[in-house]
KEDO-404969 format. One record per residue (C-alpha): residue number from 1; residue in one letter; chain; x, y, z. Coordinates in nm, 2 decimals. Layout:
<atoms>
{NUM,A,A,{X,Y,Z}}
...
</atoms>
This chain:
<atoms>
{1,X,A,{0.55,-2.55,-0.10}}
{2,X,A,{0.58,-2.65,0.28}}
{3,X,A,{0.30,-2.54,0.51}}
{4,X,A,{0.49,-2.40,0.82}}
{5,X,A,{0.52,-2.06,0.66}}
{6,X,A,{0.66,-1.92,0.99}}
{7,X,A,{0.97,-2.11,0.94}}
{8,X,A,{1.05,-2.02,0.59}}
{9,X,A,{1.23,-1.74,0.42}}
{10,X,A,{1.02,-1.53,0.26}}
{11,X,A,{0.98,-1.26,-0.02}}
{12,X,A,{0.76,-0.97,0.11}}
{13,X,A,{1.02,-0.76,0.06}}
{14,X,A,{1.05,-0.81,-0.29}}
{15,X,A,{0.70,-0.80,-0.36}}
{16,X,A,{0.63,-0.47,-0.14}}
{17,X,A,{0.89,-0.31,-0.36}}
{18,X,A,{0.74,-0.45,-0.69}}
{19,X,A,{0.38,-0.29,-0.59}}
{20,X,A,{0.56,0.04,-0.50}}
{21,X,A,{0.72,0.05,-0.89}}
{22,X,A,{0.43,-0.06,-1.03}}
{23,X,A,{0.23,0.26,-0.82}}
{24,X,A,{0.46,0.47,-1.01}}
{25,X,A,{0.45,0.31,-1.35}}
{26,X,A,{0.06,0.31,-1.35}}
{27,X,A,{0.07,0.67,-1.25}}
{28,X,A,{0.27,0.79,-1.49}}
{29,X,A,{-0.03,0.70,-1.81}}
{30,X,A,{-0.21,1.00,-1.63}}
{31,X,A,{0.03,1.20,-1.56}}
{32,X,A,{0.10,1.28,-1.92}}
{33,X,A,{-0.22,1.26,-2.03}}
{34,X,A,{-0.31,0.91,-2.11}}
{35,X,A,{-0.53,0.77,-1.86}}
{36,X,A,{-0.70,0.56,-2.10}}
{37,X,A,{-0.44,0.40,-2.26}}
{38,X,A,{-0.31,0.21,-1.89}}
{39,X,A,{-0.23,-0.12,-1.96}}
{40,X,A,{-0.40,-0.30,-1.67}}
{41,X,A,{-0.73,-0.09,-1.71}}
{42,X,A,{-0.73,-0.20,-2.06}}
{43,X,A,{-0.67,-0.55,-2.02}}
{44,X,A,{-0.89,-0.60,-1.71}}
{45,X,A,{-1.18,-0.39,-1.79}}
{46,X,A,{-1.21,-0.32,-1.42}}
{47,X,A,{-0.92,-0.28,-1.20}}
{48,X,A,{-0.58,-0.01,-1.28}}
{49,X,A,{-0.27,-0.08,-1.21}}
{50,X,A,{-0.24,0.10,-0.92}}
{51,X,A,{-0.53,-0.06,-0.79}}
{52,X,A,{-0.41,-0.36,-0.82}}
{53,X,A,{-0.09,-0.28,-0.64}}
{54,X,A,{-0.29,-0.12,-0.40}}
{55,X,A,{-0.46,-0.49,-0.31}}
{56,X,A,{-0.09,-0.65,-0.32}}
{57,X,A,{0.01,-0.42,-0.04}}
{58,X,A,{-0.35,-0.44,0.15}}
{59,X,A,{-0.35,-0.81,0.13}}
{60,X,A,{0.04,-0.91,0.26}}
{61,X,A,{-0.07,-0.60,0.52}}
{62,X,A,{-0.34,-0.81,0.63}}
{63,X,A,{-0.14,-1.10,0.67}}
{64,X,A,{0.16,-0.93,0.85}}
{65,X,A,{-0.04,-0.75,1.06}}
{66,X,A,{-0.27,-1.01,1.20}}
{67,X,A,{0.08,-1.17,1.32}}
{68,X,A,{0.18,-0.86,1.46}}
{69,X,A,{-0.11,-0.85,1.67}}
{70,X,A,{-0.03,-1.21,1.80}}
{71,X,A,{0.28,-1.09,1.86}}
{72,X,A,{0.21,-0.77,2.11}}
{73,X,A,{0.25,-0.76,2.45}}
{74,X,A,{-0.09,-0.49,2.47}}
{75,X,A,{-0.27,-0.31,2.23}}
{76,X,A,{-0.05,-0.04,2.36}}
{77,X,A,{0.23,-0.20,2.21}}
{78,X,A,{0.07,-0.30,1.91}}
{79,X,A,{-0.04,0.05,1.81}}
{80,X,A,{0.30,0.21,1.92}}
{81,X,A,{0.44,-0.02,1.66}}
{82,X,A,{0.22,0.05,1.43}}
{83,X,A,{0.31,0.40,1.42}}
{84,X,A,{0.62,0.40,1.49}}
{85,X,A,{0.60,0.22,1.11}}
{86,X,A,{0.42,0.47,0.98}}
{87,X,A,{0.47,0.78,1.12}}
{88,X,A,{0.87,0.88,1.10}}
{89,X,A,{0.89,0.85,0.73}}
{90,X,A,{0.55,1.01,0.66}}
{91,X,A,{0.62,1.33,0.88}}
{92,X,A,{0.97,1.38,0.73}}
{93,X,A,{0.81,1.34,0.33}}
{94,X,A,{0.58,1.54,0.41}}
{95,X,A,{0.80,1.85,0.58}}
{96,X,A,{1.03,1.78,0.27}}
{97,X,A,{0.74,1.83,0.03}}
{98,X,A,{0.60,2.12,0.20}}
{99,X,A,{0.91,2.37,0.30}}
{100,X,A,{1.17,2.25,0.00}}
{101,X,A,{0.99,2.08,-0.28}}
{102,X,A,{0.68,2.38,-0.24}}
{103,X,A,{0.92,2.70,-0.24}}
{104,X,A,{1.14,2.54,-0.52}}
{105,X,A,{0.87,2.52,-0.79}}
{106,X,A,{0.56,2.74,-0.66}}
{107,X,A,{0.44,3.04,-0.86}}
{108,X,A,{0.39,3.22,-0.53}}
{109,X,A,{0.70,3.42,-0.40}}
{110,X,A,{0.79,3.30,-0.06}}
{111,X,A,{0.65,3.51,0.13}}
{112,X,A,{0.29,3.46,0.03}}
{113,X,A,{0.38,3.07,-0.02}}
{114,X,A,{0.48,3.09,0.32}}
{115,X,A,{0.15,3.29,0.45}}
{116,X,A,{-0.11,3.10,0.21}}
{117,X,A,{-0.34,2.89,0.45}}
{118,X,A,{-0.31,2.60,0.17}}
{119,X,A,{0.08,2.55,0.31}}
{120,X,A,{-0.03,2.48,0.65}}
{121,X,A,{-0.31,2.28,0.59}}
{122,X,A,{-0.10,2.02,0.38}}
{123,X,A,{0.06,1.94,0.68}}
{124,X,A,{-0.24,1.77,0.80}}
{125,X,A,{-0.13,1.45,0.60}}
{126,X,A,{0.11,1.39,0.89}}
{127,X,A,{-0.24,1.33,1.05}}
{128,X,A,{-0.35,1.11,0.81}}
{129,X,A,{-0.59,1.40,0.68}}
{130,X,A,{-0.56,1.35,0.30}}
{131,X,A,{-0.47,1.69,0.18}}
{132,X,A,{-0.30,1.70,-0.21}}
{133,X,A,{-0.28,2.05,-0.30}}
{134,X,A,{-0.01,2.28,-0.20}}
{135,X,A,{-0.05,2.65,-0.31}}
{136,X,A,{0.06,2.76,-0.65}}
{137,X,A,{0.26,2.37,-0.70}}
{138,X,A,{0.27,2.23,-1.02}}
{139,X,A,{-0.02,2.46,-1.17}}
{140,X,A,{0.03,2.42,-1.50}}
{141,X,A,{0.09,2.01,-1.51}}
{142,X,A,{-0.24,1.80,-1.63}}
{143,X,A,{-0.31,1.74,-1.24}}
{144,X,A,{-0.28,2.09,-1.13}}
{145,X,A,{-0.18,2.14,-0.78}}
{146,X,A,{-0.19,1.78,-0.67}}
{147,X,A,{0.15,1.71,-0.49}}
{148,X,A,{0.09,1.37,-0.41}}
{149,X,A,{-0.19,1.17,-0.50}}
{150,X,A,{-0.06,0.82,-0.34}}
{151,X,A,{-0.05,0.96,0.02}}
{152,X,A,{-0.47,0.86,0.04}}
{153,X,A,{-0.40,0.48,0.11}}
{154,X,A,{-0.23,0.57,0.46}}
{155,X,A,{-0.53,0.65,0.64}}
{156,X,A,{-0.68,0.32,0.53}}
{157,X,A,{-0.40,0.16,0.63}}
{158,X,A,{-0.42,0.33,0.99}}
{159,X,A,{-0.76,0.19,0.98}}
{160,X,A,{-0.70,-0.15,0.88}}
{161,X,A,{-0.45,-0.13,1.19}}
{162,X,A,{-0.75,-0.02,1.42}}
{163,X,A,{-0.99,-0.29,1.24}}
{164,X,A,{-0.72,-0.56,1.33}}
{165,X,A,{-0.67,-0.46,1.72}}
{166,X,A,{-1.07,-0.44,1.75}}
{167,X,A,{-1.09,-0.80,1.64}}
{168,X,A,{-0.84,-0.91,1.86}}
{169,X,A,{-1.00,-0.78,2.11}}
{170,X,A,{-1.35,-0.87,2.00}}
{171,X,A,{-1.24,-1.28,1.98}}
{172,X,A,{-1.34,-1.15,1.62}}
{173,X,A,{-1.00,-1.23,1.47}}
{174,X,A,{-0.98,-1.65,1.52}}
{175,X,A,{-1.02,-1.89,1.31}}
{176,X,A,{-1.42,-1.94,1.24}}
{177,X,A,{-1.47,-1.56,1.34}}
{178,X,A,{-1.26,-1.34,1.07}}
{179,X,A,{-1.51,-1.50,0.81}}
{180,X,A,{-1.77,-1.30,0.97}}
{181,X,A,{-1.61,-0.94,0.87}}
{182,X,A,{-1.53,-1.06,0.55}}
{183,X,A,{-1.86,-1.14,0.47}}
{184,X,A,{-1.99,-0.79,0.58}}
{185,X,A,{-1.76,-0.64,0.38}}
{186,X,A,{-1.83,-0.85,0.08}}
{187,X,A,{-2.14,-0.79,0.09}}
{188,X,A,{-2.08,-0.44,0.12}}
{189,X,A,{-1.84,-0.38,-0.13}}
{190,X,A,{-2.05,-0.61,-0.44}}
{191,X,A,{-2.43,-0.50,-0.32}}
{192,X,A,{-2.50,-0.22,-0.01}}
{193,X,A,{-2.28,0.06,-0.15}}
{194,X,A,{-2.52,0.02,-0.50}}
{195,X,A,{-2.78,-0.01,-0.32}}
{196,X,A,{-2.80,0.25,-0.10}}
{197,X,A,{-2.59,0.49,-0.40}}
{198,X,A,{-2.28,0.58,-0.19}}
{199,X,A,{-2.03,0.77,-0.44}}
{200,X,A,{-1.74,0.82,-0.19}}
{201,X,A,{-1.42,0.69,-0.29}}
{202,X,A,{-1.26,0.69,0.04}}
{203,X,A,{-1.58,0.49,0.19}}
{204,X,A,{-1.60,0.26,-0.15}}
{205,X,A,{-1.26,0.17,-0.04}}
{206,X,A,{-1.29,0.06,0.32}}
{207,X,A,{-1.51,-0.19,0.19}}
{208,X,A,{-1.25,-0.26,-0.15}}
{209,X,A,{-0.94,-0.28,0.02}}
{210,X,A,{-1.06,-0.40,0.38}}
{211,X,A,{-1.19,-0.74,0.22}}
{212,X,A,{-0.84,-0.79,0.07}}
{213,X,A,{-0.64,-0.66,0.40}}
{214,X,A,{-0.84,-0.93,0.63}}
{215,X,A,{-0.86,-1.19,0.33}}
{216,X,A,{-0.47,-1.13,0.37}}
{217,X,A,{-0.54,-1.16,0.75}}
{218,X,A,{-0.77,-1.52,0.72}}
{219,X,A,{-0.47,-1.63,0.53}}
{220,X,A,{-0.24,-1.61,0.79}}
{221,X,A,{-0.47,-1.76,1.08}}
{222,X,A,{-0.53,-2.04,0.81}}
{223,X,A,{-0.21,-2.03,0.68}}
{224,X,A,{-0.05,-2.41,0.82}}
{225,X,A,{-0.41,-2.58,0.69}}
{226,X,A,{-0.45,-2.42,0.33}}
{227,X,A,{-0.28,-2.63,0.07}}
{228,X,A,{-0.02,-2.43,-0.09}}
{229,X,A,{0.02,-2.57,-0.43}}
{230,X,A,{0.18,-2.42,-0.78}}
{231,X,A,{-0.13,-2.61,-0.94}}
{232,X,A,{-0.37,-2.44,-0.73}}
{233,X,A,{-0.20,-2.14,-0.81}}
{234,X,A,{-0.18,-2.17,-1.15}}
{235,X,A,{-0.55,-2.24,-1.14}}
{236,X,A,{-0.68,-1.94,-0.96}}
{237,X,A,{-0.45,-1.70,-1.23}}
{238,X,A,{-0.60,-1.84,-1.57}}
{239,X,A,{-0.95,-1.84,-1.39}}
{240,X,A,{-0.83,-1.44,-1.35}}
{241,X,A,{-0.70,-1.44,-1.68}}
{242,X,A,{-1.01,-1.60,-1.84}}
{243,X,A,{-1.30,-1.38,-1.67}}
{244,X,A,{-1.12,-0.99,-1.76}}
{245,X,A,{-1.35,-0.76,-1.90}}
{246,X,A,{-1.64,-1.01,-1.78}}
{247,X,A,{-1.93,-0.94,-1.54}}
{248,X,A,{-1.74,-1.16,-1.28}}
{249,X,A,{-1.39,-1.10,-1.34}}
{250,X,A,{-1.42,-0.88,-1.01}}
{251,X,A,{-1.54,-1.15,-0.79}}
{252,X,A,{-1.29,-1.37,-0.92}}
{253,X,A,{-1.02,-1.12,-0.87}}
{254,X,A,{-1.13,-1.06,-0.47}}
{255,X,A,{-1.09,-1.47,-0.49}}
{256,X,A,{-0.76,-1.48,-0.66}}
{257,X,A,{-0.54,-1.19,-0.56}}
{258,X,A,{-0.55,-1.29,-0.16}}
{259,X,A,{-0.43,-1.69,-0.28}}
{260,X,A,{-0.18,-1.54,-0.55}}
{261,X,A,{0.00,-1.32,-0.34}}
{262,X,A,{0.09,-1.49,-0.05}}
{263,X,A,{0.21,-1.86,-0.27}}
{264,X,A,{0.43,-1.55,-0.47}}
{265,X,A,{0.57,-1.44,-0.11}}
{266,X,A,{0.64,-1.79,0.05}}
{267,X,A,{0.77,-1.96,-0.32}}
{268,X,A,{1.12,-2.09,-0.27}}
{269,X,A,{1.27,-1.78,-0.44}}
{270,X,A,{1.65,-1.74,-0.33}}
{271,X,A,{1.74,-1.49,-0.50}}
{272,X,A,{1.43,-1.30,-0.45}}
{273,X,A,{1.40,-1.40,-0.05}}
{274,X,A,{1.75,-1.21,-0.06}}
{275,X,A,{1.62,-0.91,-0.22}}
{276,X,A,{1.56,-0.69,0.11}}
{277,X,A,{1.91,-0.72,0.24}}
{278,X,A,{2.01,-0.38,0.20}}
{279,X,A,{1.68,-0.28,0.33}}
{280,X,A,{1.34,-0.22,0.26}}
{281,X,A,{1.28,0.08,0.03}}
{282,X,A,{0.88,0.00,-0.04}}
{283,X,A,{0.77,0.23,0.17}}
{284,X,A,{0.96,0.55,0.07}}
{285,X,A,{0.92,0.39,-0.30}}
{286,X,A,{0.56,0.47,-0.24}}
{287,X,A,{0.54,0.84,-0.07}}
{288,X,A,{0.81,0.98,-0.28}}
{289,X,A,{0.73,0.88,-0.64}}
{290,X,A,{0.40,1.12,-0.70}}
{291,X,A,{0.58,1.41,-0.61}}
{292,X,A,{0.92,1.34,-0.81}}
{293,X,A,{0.69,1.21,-1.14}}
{294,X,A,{0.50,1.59,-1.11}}
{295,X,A,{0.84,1.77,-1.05}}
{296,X,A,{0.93,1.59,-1.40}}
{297,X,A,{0.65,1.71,-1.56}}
{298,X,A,{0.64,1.99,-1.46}}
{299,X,A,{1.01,2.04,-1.61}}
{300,X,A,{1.02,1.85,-1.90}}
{301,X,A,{0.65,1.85,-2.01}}
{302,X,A,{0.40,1.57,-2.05}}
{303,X,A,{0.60,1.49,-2.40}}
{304,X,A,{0.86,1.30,-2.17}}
{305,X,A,{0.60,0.98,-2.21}}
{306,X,A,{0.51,0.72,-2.00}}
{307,X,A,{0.87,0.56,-2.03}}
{308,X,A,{1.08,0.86,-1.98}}
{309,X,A,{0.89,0.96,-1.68}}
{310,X,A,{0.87,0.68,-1.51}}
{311,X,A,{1.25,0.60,-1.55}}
{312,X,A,{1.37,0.98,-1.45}}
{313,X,A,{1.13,0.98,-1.14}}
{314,X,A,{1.20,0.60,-1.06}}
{315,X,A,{1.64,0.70,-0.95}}
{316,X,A,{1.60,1.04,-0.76}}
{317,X,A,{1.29,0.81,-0.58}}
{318,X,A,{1.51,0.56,-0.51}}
{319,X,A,{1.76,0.72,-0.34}}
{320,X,A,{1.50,0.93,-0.10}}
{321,X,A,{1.33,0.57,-0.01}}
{322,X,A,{1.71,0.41,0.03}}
{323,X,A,{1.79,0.75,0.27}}
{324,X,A,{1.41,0.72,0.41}}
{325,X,A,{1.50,0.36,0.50}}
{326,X,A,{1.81,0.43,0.62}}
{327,X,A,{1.77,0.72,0.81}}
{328,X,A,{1.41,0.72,0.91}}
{329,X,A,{1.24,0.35,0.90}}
{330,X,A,{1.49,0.14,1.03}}
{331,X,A,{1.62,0.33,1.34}}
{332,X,A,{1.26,0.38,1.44}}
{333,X,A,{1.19,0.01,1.36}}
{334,X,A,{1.43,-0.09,1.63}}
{335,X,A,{1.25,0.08,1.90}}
{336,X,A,{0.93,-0.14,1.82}}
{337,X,A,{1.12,-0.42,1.98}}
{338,X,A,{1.08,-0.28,2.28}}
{339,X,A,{0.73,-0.29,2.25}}
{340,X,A,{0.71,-0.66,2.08}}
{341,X,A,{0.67,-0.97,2.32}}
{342,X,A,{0.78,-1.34,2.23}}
{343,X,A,{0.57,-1.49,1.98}}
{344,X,A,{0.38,-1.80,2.09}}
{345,X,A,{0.55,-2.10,1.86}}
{346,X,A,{0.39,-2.12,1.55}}
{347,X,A,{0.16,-1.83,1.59}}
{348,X,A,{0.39,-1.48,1.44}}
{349,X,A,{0.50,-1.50,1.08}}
{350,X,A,{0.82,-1.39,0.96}}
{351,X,A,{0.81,-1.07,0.79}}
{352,X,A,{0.91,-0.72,0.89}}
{353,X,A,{0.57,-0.58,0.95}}
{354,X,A,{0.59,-0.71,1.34}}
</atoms>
């Protein structure tokens, strides 16, 4: 693999999409009931599936977003980006969810669907306040109530966004400098939280996924100076391999992943680099899926199985990421131009995270 990355074709696009399927298969174990019995919990001993597509996204996040930052005019622009990325698609999921998925399958007439408190408040998502419960929705599936239980990452990721401006600003995110968070949240994420007996999930996972978003972000500011090399790679994934279900399989994993993900999304793919032509559909992949996987349930039982549910929620979710894209993401993508300055030669990766 060459090391000007910003001059290659690439295959984010591919890869976003495969994380975003494998957030629906994972979810589907349980879903039906088998929460045990998913296949990357089993075979790592420490990480799920969803997790681990969780870290894919965080870590080619990192790295996009550390060249989006480069490539701002202001840290105006940069945040006005930023939403404009996130925002449009979230706000119209979650009005879809809330006024035609909710009145469609609650147990609550209208009326008192419409009046319940619980209605109004999951609208709060659109302000990255985690809210999964809409009144009298999917009551009698194995996760009761819960509309969509992937919409929890965003907030992180708004955060990530913040972390990234504050150590542009800071002189924090250069070369010798990123290192520095990294450590702190290392030694945060493998030692303090213990320590000090912190049970949050959402705080456990600033510390989880941040060290994987600005691992992905070191990676870029390193990325013309690390050697990318199949044997390196190959290395790093048997040393994965060999340590699951071990004491350090985790630390090896935090080492790994970062490395594994990026050689995947620069590897002279051509058929995969051509896999985003029609557009990006990760995103609505991701905030659609939870919701269509519990409307299956909730209509054909958790006796569908893993399979059948994840190929009957996997088309109708499709189609609302393809119209999502479509409709939603890529018209408000084209105003962030307006908002973008010309990236300094060799300093802004190609990708579609700018």
């Amino acid at each position: 693999m060459q090391t000007s990355f910003h001059t290659r074709e690439n295959n984010f696009d591919f890869l976003r999409f495969f994380a975003a399927a494998l957030v629906l298969f994972a979810h589907s174990y349980p879903l039906v009931g088998r929460r045990g019995d998913e296949p990357l919990t089993v075979l790592t001993g420490y990480e799920k599936g969803g997790s681990i597509a969780v870290g894919i996204f965080f870590v080619m996040s990192g790295y996009l977003i550390a060249s989006s930052w480069l490539a701002s005019s202001s840290p105006q622009s940069f945040l006005l980006k930023r939403a404009l990325r996130i925002f449009p698609a979230l706000i119209v999921a979650v009005l879809l969810t809330t006024f035609v998925l909710g009145p469609l399958v609650t147990q609550f007439d209208l009326a008192r669907y419409l009046a319940a408190d619980g209605t109004w408040t999951y609208l709060q998502n659109i302000l990255l306040v985690t809210r999964f419960e809409l009144p009298g929705v999917f009551d009698g599936n194995i996760y009761p109530d819960v509309v969509n239980g992937s919409l929890w990452t965003l907030p992180l990721e708004v955060l990530m966004y913040i972390g990234v401006m504050i150590l542009g600003l800071t002189g924090f995110l250069k070369r010798r400098l990123i290192f520095l968070p990294i450590a702190a949240l290392a030694v945060g994420h493998f030692w303090l939280l213990g320590k000090l007996g912190i049970d949050s999930y959402f705080i456990k996972n600033i510390f989880k996924l941040g060290l994987l978003y600005y691992a992905g972000s070191a990676l870029f500011l390193y990325r013309d100076d690390i050697p990318w090399r199949g044997w390196i790679a190959a290395l790093l994934f048997a040393a994965l391999v060999a340590t699951f279900r071990t004491d350090i399989g985790q630390l090896v994993y935090f080492v790994a992943l970062p490395y594994l993900v990026l050689y995947l999304a620069y590897a002279p793919l051509p058929w995969v680099s051509r896999f985003g032509k029609y557009g990006d559909f990760s995103y609505g992949l991701y905030i659609y899926a939870f919701p269509f996987q519990q409307l299956a349930v909730y209509l054909f039982g958790p006796q569908i199985g893993v399979l059948g549910l994840s190929l009957i929620a996997f088309v109708p979710t499709l189609i609302c990421a393809a119209l999502s894209w479509h409709l939603v993401e890529a018209p408000a993508m084209k105003l962030k131009r307006l908002f973008a300055r010309a990236p300094q030669p060799g300093r802004a990766a190609r990708g579609s995270e700018g």
